[in-house]
MIKOLFI-151448 format. One record per residue (C-alpha): residue number from 1; x, y, z. Coordinates in nm, 3 decimals. Example, Ala and Ser with C-alpha at 12.3 -4.5 7.8 and 13.67 -1.06 7.14 Angstrom:
BEGIN
[1,[1.230,-0.450,0.780]]
[2,[1.367,-0.106,0.714]]
//
This chain:
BEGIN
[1,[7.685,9.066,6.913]]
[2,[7.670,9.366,7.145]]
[3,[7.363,9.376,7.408]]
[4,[7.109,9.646,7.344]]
[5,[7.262,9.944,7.615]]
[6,[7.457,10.217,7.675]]
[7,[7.813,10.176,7.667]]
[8,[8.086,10.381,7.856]]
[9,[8.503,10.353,7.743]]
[10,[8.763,10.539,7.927]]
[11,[9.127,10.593,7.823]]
[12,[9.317,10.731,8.075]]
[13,[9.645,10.870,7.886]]
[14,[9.940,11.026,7.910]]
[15,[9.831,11.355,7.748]]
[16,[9.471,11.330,7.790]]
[17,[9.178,11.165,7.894]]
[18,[8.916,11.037,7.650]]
[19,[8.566,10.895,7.727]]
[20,[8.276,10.795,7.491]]
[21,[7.936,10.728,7.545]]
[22,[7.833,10.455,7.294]]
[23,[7.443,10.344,7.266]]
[24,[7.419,9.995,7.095]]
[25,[7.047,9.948,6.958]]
[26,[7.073,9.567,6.793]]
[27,[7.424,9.572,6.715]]
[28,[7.466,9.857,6.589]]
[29,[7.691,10.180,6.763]]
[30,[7.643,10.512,6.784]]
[31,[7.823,10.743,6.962]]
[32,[7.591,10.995,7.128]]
[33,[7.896,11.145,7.385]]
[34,[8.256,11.253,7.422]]
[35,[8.477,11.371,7.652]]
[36,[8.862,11.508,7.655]]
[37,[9.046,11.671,7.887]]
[38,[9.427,11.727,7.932]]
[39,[9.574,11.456,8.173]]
[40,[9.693,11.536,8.495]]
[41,[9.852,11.321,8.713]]
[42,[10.001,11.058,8.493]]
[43,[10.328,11.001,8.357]]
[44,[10.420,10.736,8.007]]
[45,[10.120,10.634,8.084]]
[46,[10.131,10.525,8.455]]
[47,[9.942,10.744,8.760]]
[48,[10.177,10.906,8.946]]
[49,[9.963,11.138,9.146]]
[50,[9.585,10.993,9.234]]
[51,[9.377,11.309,9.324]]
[52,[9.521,11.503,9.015]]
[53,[9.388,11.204,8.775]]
[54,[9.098,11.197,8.946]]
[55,[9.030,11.565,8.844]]
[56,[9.151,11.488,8.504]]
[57,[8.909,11.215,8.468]]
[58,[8.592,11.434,8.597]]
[59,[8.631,11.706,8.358]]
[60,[8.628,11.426,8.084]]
[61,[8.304,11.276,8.240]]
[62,[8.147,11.571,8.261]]
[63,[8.205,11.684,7.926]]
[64,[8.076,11.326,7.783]]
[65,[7.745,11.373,8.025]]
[66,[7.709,11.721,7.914]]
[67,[7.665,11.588,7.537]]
[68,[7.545,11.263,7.561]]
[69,[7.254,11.406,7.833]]
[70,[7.323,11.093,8.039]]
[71,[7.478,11.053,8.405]]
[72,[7.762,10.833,8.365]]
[73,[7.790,10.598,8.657]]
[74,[7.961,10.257,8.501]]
[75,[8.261,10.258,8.285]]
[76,[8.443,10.041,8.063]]
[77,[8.841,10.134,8.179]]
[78,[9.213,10.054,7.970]]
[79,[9.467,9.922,8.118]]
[80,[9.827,9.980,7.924]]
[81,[10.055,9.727,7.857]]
[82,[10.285,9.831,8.053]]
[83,[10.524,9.535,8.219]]
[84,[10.214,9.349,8.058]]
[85,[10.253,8.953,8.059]]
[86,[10.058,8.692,7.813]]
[87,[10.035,8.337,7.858]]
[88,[9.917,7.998,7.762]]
[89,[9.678,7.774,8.022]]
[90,[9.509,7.506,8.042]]
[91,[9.266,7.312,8.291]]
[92,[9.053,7.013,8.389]]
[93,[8.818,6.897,8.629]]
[94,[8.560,6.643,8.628]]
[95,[8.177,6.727,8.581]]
[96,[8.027,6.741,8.948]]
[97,[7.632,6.733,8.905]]
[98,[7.497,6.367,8.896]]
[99,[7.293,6.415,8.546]]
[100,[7.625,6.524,8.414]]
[101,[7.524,6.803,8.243]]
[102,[7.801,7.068,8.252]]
[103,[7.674,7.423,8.428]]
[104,[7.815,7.748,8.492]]
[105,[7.965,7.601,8.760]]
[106,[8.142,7.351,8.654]]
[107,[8.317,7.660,8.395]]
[108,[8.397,7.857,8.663]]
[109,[8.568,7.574,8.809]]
[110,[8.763,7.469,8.491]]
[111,[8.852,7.807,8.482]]
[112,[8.949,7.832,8.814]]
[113,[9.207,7.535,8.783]]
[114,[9.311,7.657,8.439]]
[115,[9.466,7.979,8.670]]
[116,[9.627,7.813,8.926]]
[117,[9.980,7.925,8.917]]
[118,[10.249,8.088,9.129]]
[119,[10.254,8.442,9.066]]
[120,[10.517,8.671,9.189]]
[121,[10.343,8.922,9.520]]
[122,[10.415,9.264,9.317]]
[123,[10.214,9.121,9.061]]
[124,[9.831,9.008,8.967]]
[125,[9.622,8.809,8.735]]
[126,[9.427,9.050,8.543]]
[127,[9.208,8.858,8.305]]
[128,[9.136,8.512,8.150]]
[129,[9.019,8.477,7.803]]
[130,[8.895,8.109,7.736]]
[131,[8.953,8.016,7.393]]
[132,[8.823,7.658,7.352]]
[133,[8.675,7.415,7.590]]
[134,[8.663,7.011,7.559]]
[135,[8.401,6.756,7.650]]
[136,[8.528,6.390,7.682]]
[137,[8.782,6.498,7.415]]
[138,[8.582,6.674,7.188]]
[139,[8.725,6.988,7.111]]
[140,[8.668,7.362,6.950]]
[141,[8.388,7.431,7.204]]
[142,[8.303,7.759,7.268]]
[143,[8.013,7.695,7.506]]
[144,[8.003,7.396,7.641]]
[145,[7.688,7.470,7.909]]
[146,[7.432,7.221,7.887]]
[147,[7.640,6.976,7.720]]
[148,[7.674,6.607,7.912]]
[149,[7.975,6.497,7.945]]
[150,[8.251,6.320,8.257]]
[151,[8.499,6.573,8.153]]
[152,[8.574,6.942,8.067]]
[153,[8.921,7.085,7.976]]
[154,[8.958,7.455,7.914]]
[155,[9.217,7.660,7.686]]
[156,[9.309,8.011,7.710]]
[157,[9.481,8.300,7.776]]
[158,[9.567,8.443,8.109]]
[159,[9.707,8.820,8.170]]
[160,[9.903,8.905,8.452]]
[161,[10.041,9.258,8.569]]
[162,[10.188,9.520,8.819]]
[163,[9.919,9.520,9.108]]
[164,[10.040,9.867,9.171]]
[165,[9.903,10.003,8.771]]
[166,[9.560,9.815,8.828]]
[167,[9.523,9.932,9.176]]
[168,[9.581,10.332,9.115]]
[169,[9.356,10.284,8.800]]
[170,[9.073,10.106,9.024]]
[171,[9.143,10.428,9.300]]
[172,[9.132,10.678,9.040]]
[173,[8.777,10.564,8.904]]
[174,[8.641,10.473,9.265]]
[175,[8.739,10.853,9.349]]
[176,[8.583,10.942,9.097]]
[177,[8.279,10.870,9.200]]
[178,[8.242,10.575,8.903]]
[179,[8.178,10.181,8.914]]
[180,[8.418,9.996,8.700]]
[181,[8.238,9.770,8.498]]
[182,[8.585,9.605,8.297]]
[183,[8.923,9.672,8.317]]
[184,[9.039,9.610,7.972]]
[185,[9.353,9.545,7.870]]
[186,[9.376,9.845,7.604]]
[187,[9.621,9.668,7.360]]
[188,[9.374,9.379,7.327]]
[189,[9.096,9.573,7.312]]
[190,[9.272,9.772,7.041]]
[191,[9.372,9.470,6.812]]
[192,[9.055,9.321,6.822]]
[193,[8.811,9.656,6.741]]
[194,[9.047,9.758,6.441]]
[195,[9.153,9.443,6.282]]
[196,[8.985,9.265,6.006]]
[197,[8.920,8.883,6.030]]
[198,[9.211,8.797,5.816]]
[199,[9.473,9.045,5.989]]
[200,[9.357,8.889,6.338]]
[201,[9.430,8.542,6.190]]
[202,[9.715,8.593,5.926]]
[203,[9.971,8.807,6.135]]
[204,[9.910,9.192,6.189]]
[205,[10.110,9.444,6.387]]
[206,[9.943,9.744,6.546]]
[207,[10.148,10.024,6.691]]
[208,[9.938,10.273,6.937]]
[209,[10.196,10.622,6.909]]
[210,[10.031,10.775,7.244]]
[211,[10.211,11.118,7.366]]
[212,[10.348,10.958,7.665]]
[213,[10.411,10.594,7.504]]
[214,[10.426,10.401,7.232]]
[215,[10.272,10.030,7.263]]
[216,[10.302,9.766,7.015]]
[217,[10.079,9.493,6.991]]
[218,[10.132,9.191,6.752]]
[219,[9.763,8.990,6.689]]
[220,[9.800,8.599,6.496]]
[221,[9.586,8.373,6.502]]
[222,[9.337,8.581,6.683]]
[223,[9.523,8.579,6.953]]
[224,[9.718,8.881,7.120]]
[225,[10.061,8.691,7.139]]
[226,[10.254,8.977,7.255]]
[227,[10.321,9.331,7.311]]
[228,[10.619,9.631,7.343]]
[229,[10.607,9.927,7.540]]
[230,[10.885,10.217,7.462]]
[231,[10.861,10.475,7.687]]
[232,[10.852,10.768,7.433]]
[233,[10.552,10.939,7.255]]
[234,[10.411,11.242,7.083]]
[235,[10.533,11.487,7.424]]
[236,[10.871,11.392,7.357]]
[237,[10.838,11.549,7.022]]
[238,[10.713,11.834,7.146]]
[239,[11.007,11.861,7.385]]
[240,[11.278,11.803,7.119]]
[241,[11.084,12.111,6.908]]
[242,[11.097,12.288,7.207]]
[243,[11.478,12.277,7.294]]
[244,[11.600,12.280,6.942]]
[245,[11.418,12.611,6.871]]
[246,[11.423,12.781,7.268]]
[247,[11.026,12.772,7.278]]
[248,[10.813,12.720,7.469]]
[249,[10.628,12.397,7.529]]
[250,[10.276,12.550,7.407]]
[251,[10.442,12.729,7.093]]
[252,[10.616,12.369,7.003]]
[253,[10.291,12.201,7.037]]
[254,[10.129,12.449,6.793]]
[255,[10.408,12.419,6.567]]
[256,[10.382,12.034,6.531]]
[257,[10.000,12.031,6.463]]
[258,[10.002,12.326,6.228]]
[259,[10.333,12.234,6.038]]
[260,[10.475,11.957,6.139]]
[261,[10.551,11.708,5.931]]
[262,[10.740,11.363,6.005]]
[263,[10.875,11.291,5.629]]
[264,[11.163,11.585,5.537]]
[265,[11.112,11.479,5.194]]
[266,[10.769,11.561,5.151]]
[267,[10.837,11.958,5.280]]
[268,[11.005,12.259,5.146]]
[269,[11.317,12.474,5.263]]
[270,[11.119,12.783,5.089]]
[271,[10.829,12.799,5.344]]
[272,[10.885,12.965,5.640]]
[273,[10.691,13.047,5.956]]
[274,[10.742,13.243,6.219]]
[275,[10.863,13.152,6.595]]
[276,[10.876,13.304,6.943]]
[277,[11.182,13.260,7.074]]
[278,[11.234,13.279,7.439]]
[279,[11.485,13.561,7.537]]
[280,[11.428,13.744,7.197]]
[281,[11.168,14.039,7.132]]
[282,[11.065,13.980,6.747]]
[283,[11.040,13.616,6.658]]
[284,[11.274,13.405,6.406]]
[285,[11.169,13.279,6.107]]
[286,[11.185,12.870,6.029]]
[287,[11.143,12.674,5.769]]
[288,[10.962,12.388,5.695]]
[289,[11.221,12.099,5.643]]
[290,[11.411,12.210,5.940]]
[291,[11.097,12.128,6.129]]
[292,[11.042,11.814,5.956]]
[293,[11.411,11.688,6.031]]
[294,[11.352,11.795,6.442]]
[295,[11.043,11.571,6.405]]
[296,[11.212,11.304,6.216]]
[297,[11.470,11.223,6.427]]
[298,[11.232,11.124,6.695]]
[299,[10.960,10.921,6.556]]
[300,[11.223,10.713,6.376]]
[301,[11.453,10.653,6.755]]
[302,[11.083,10.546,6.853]]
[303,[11.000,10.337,6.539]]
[304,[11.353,10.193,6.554]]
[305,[11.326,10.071,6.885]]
[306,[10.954,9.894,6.789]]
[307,[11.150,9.781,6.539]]
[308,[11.442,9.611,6.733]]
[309,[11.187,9.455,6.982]]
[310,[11.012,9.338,6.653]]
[311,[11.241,9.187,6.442]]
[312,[11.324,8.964,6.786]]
[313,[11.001,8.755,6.718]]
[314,[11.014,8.785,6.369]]
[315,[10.689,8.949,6.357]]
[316,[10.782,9.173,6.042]]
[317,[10.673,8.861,5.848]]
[318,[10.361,8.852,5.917]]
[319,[10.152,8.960,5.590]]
[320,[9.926,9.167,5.796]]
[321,[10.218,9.399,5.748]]
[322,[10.205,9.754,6.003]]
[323,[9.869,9.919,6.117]]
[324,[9.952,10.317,6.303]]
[325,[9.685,10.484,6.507]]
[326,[9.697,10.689,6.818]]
[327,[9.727,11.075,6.859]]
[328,[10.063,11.087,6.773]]
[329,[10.030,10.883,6.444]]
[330,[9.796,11.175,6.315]]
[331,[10.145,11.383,6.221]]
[332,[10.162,11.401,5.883]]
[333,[10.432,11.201,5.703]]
[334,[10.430,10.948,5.964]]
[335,[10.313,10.636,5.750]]
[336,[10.587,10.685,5.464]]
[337,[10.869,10.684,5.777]]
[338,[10.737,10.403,5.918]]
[339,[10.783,10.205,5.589]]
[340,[11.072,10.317,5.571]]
[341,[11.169,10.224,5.903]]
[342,[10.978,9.940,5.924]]
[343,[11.040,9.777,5.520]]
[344,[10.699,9.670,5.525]]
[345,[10.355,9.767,5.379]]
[346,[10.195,10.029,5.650]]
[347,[9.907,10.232,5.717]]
[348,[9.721,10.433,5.926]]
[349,[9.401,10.355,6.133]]
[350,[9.134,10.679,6.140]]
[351,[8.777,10.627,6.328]]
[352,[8.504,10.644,6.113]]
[353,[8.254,10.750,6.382]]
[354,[8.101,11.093,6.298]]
[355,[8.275,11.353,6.514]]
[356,[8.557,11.077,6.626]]
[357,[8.783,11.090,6.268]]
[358,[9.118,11.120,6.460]]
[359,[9.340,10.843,6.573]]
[360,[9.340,10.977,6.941]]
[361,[9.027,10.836,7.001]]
[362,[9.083,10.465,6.885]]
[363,[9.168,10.330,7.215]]
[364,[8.829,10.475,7.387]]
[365,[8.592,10.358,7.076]]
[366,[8.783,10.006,7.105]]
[367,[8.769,9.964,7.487]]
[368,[8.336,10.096,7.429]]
[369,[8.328,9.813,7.168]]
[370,[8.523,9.565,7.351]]
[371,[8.341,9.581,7.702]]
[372,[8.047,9.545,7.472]]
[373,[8.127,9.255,7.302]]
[374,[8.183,9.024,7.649]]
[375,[8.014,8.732,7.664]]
[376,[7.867,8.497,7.949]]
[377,[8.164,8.243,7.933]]
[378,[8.376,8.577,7.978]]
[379,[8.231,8.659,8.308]]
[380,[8.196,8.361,8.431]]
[381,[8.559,8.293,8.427]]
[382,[8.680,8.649,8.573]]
[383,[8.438,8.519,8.878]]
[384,[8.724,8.271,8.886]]
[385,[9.024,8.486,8.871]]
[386,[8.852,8.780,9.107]]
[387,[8.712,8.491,9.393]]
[388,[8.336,8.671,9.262]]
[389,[8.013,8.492,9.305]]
[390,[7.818,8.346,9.023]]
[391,[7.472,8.539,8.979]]
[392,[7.188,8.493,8.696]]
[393,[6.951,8.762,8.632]]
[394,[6.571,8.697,8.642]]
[395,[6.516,8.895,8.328]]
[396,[6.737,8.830,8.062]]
[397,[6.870,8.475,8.202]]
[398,[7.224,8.717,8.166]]
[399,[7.531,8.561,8.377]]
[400,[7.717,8.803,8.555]]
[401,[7.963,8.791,8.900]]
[402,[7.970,8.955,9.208]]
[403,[8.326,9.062,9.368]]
[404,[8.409,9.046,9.712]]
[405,[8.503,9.341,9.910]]
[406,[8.937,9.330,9.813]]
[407,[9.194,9.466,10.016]]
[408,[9.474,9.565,9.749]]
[409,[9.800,9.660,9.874]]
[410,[9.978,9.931,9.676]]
[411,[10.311,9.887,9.568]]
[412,[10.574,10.129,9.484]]
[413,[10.758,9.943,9.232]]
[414,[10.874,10.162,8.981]]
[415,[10.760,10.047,8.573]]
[416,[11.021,10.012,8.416]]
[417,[11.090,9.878,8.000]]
[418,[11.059,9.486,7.909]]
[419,[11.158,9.350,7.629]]
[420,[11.134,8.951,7.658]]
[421,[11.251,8.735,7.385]]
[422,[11.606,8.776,7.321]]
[423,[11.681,8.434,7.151]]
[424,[11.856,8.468,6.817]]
[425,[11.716,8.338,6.506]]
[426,[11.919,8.085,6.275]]
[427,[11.949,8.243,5.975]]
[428,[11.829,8.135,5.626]]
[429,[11.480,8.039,5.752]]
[430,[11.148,8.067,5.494]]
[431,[10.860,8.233,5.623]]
[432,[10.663,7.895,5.726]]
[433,[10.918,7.803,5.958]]
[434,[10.964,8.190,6.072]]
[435,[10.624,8.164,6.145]]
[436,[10.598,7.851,6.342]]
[437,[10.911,7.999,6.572]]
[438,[10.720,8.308,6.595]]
[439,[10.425,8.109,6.817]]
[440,[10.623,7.872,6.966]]
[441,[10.874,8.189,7.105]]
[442,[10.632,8.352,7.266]]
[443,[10.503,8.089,7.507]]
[444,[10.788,7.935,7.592]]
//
């Protein structure tokens, strides 16, 4: 359950930035600010130029203060996917205090040895998610504080990515004059705010269509076990409308949220609008399907390629079936291509927060309601992947860490498109056994 507070999420996109200001009185949200401003600065989803994020990300803030009648000083921030890695790890260490009663301590440490790996110098341990802990052998321990015991294993999930994407993310909020509370790993954060129980455990696939990128993100057995980015989104739609019809960016943009529609069969050939075309005085006249098909032919390249990096893993098995949300999933049409593309049941994720009912905010309401959600156990294991010192406040008995002062070094890598996991399947399997592959694959 959430503590009682005020929550801050910040989604630093391609197209825009989005920040809300969530108050949680015993459990329960409501949104009392929002911010969005056009992006600056970033490119499919990675800063390219600091100082023009930076000024992308104040106008947001601002906004949100303005409405919410707050000063924002601590925010919750995504991090994309991008180059993203997930794995398995494990630890053990033996119980140190003489009463053997296991302390925060003695977690930290577990955790500690559960991360002790060799990990390549362009990249970085992000986060650590413990998922069970063991006590002489006893398992499916969440907390196992207080507990006596000679031994403690851990199990969990560790994150690793490009140091140079978390670094210009932690520069762009420091220059911003903001504290980063969590850097959450937006995917995750996504998966777990809009998923039911049963799609979490079951099998579900959630595809965030941003306008620089499309990430998808493939949650089983509450676990995110893996995710695609394709470097295409809503701008290159806007682009294609653009060239096709010689107009200009703004005019193409207008013409996909006020007639666009991704599904040709759902439109007419009768209805026509009108179109400035660059070069000519009095504008052209287009129809609606002839839209639709420009449209078309783009979303489905992108959902092919989810598709390909999909069908690798044999994810489009899983019964949760196909969940859409993200600005560019709010084009009309979109869910009947998908299915189509996809052969699987599919639909589309809206916010039901007043004021927030459009899929462009679901990352910042999920990264509000993740950083929420964080536990003790939580922080006391990022005090083991960030070197931070264990702290206990004198209040509420909370556990939280303190970081040491970090030199990062900033590298100039490039991002570039993964796409792991290119084993092929024998054929003629059932689903149990597609299944069982499916989880094995992805930690191998």
């Amino acid at each position: 359950m959430a503590k009682t507070g005020i929550y801050v999420g910040l989604d630093i996109g391609t197209t825009s930035v989005k920040v809300v200001v969530a108050e949680y009185i015993e459990g329960q949200i409501n949104i009392i600010g929002v911010g969005n401003a056009k992006a600056e600065g970033l490119s499919r989803g990675i800063v390219i130029d600091i100082d023009k994020a930076v000024d992308s990300i104040k106008r947001a803030i601002s906004q949100a203060e303005e409405k919410s009648g707050i000063k924002i000083r601590k925010v919750n921030v995504g991090l994309p996917a991008n180059l993203l890695e997930v794995e398995k790890c494990e630890g053990m260490i033996a119980v140190n205090t003489e009463s053997k009663e296991i302390t925060d301590e003695d977690v930290r440490n577990v955790a500690s040895a559960a991360i002790v790996r060799s990990t390549p110098p362009e990249r970085q341990i992000i986060t650590l998610i413990p998922q069970e802990f063991k006590v002489d052998g006893f398992d499916g321990i969440k907390d196992p504080r207080g507990m006596i015991g000679v031994r403690l294993d851990m199990n969990g999930v560790v994150f690793t990515g490009p140091k140079t994407i978390v670094h210009n993310i932690r520069k762009c909020v420091e220059k911003a004059g903001l504290q980063l509370a969590e850097l959450v790993i937006t995917p995750l954060a996504l998966t777990e705010s809009i998923l039911s129980d049963g799609e979490k455990d079951f099998g579900t696939i959630v595809i965030d269509m941003g306008g620089g990128q499309t990430t998808t993100a493939v949650m089983y057995e509450n676990d995110l076990k893996f995710t695609y980015v394709e470097q295409e989104g809503g701008e290159f739609v806007t682009k294609d409308i653009s060239v096709v019809l010689n107009t200009s960016l703004n005019n193409a943009e207008a013409l996909k949220i006020n007639y666009g529609d991704a599904y040709p069969e759902r439109t007419s050939s009768h209805e026509e609008f009108p179109v400035d075309v660059i070069g000519q005085k009095e504008p052209i006249k287009v129809d609606e399907r002839y839209l639709s098909e420009i449209i078309e032919a783009r979303m489905e390249q992108i959902l092919a390629k989810s598709k390909a990096a999909l069908e690798e893993i044999d994810a489009l098995t899983l019964p949760g079936g196909v969940i859409l949300t993200g600005g560019n999933a709010s084009i009309p049409g979109i869910v009947e291509l998908a299915a189509d593309v996809f052969g699987t049941h599919v639909k589309l994720h809206v916010p039901n927060h007043m004021g927030l009912r459009n899929p462009i905010f679901s990352n910042a309401i999920s990264i509000v309601e993740y950083g929420s959600q964080l536990n003790d156990i939580y922080h006391i294991s990022k005090a083991a992947v960030i070197g931070g010192r264990l702290s206990v406040s004198q209040t509420n008995d909370d556990v939280r860490y303190e970081a040491p002062q970090q030199v990062e070094q900033e590298i100039t890598q490039q991002p570039v498109v993964y796409d792991d996991y290119e084993e092929e399947e024998p054929k003629g399997k059932n689903v149990k056994s597609k299944l069982t592959d499916f989880i094995s694959n992805i930690f191998d």
